[in-house]
C-alpha positions as CSV (number, residue, x, y, z in Angstrom):
1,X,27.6,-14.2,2.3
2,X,24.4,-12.9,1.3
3,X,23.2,-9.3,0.7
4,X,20.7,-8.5,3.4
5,X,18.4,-6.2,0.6
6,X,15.9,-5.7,3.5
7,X,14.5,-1.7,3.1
8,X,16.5,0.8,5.3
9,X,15.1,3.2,8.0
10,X,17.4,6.0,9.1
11,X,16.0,8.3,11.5
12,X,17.1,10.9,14.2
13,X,19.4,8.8,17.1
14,X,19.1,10.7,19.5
15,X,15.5,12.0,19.4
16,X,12.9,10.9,22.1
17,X,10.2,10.7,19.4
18,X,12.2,8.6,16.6
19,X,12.9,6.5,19.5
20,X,9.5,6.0,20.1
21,X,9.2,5.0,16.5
22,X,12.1,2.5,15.8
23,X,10.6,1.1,19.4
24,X,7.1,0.7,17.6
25,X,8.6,-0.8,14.6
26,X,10.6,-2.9,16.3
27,X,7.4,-4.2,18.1
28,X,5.2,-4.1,14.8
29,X,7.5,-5.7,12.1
30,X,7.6,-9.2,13.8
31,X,9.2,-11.0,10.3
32,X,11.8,-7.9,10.8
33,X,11.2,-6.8,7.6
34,X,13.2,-3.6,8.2
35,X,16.6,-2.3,9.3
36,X,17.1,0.6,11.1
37,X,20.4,2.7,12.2
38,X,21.1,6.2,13.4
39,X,21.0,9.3,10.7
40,X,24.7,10.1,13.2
41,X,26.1,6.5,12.9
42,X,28.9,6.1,9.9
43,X,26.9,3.6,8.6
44,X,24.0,6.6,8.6
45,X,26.2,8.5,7.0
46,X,27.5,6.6,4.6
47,X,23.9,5.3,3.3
48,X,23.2,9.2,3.6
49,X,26.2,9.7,0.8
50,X,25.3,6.7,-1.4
51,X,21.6,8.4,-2.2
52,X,23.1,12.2,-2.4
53,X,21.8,13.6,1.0
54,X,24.0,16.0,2.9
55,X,25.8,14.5,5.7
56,X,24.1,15.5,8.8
57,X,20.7,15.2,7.4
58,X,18.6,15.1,10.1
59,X,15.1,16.6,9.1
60,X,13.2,13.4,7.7
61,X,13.0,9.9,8.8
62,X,14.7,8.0,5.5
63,X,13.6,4.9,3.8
64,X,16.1,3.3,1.6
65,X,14.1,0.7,-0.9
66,X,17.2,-0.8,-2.8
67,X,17.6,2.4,-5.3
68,X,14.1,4.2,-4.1
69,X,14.8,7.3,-1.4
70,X,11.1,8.5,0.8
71,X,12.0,11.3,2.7
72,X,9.2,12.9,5.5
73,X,5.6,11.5,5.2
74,X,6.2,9.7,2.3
75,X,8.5,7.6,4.5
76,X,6.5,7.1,7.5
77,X,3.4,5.8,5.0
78,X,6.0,3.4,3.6
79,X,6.5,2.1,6.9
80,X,3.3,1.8,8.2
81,X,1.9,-0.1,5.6
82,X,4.4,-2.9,6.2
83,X,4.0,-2.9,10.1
84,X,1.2,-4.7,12.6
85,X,-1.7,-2.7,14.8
86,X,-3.0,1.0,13.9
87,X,-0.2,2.5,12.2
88,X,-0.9,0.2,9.4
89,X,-4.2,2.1,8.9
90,X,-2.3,5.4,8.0
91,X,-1.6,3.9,4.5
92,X,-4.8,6.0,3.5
93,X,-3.4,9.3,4.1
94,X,-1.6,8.3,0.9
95,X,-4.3,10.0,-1.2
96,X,-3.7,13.4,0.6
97,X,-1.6,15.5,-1.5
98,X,1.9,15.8,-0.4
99,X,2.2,19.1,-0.3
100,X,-0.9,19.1,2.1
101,X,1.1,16.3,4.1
102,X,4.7,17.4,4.5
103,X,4.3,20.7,5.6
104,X,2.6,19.0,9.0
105,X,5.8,16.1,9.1
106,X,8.2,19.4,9.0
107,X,6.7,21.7,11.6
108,X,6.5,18.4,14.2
109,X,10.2,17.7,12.6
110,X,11.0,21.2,13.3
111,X,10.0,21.2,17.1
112,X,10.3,17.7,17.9
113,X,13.4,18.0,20.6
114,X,11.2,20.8,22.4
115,X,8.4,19.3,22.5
116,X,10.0,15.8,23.3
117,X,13.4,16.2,24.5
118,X,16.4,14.7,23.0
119,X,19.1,12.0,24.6
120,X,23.2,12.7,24.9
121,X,23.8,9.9,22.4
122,X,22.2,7.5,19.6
123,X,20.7,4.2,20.8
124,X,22.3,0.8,21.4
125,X,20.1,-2.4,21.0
126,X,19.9,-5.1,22.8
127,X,22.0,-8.1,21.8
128,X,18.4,-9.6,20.9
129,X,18.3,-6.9,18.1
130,X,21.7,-6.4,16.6
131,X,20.7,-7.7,13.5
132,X,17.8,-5.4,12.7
133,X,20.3,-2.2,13.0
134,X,22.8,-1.5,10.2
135,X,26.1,-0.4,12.5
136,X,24.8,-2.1,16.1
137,X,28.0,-1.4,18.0
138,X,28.8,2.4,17.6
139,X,27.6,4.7,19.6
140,X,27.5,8.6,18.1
141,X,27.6,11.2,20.0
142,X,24.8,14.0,19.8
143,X,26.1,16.7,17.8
């Protein structure tokens, strides 16, 4: 059986705005060139492990490039340059400075459950798109 090598995004299961995300990458990556799971999932957890990040890690969407980690904006520039419509056009806001970039990624981070809620578990998807999640039947439970 063959490796699926495709690149990895963990994010936040049971955030309202990550959800919002995966949703728009799952409607902007038509050739599903990404998987996604839960940061609260074992499989999360385990991919969490395998690159040195704390268990629980919850304060960045994750991109997992075969050996390569992105962690905050660097991530969600990653991502948008491989996706359909707008978001795409974000791969500009490469040439701001990180340190000019992140500090924005952390405080939205920081208040993203109060200023868009949060749900009592991580999502399930569809039987249509099981195979673009890493661990598609667990369920975690909000922590």
């Amino acid at each position: 059986m063959p490796t699926d090598n495709r690149p990895i995004i963990l994010f936040d299961g049971v955030c309202n705005l990550c959800n919002a995300a995966v949703n728009y990458v799952i409607d902007h990556d038509p050739q599903a060139r990404f998987r996604l799971g839960a940061l609260q999932s074992k499989a999360g957890a385990n991919l969490l492990a395998s690159v040195s990040l704390p268990d629980g890690f919850l304060e960045s969407i994750i991109l997992v490039e075969g050996s390569e980690v992105f962690l905050r904006s660097d991530a969600a520039i990653r991502i948008a340059r491989r996706l359909t419509g707008p978001a795409r056009y974000l791969w500009w806001t490469r040439v701001v400075p990180r340190f000019l970039r992140d500090p924005a990624y952390r405080l939205v981070a920081r208040y993203r459950y109060n200023w868009f809620g949060k749900r009592d578990t991580c999502r399930v998807p569809t039987p249509e798109l099981m195979d673009r999640f890493i661990d598609p039947g667990e369920v975690a439970l909000a922590g």
